[in-house]
N, C-alpha and C positions, 0 to 999 in steps of 0.2 A: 442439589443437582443443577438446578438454575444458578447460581451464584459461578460454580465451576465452567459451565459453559460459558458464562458472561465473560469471566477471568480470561478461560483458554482463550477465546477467541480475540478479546483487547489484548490477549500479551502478543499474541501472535500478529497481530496490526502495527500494536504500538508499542511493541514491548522495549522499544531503543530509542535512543532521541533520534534516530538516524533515521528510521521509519514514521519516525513523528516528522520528522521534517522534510520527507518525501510525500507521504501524504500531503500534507502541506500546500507544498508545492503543486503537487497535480489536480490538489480539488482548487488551489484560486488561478491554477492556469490549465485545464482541464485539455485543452488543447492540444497541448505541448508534446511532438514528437521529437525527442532527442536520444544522442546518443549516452552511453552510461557517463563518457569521461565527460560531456558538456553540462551533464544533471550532478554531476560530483561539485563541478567549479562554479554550478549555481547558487549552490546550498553552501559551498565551502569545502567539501568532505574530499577525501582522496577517494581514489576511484575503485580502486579494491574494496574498502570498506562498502561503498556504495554500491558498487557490484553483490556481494554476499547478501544486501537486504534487500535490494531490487530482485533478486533471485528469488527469495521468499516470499514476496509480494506479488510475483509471478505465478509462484505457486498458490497460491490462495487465491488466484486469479482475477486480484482487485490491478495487476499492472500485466500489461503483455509485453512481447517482447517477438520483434518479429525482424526477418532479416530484408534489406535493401539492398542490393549490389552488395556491395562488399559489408555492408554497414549492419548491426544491430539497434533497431531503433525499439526504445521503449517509450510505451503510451499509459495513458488510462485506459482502464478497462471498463466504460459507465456504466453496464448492463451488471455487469457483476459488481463493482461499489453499492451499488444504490440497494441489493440486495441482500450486501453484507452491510449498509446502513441499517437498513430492514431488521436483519437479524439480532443486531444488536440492542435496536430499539423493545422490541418482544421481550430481550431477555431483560432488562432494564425496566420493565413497564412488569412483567413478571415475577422480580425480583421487590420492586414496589409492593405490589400483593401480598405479598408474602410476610 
């Protein structure tokens, strides 16, 4: 059961290089409020694609995504990262045990 919680939740983070390398990005520039098309041409990626897994990462509530005048800016979410670090860690330190 541990092992499958461990899975579901790294596929769901990291399950793309495209999520790997948004993560990435936002934990060594934690700061970073930008728009989707500006985090697309950081990393390289087109913006659709970028868009689809920023979406997902929205949803799991490690990236937010919030509107400015016309604009959508996405951020990190450090309160919820650190506590899907958290979680991870448990199940990893659990699956150790095991």
């Amino acid at each position: 059961m541990k092992e499958t919680g461990l899975h579901e939740l790294s596929e769901k983070l990291i399950g793309t290089e495209i999520k790997a390398e948004l993560l990435s990005l936002f934990h060594m520039n934690p700061g970073i409020l930008d728009t989707v098309d500006s985090i697309a041409r950081r990393i390289g990626r087109m913006p659709g694609e970028v868009e689809t897994e920023i979406t997902t990462l929205v949803d799991l509530g490690v990236l937010r995504k919030e509107r400015f005048g016309n604009l959508d800016i996405v951020s990190l979410n450090t309160e919820k990262d650190k506590e899907i670090q958290r979680k991870l860690a448990e199940l990893i330190e659990a699956g150790m045990k095991e």
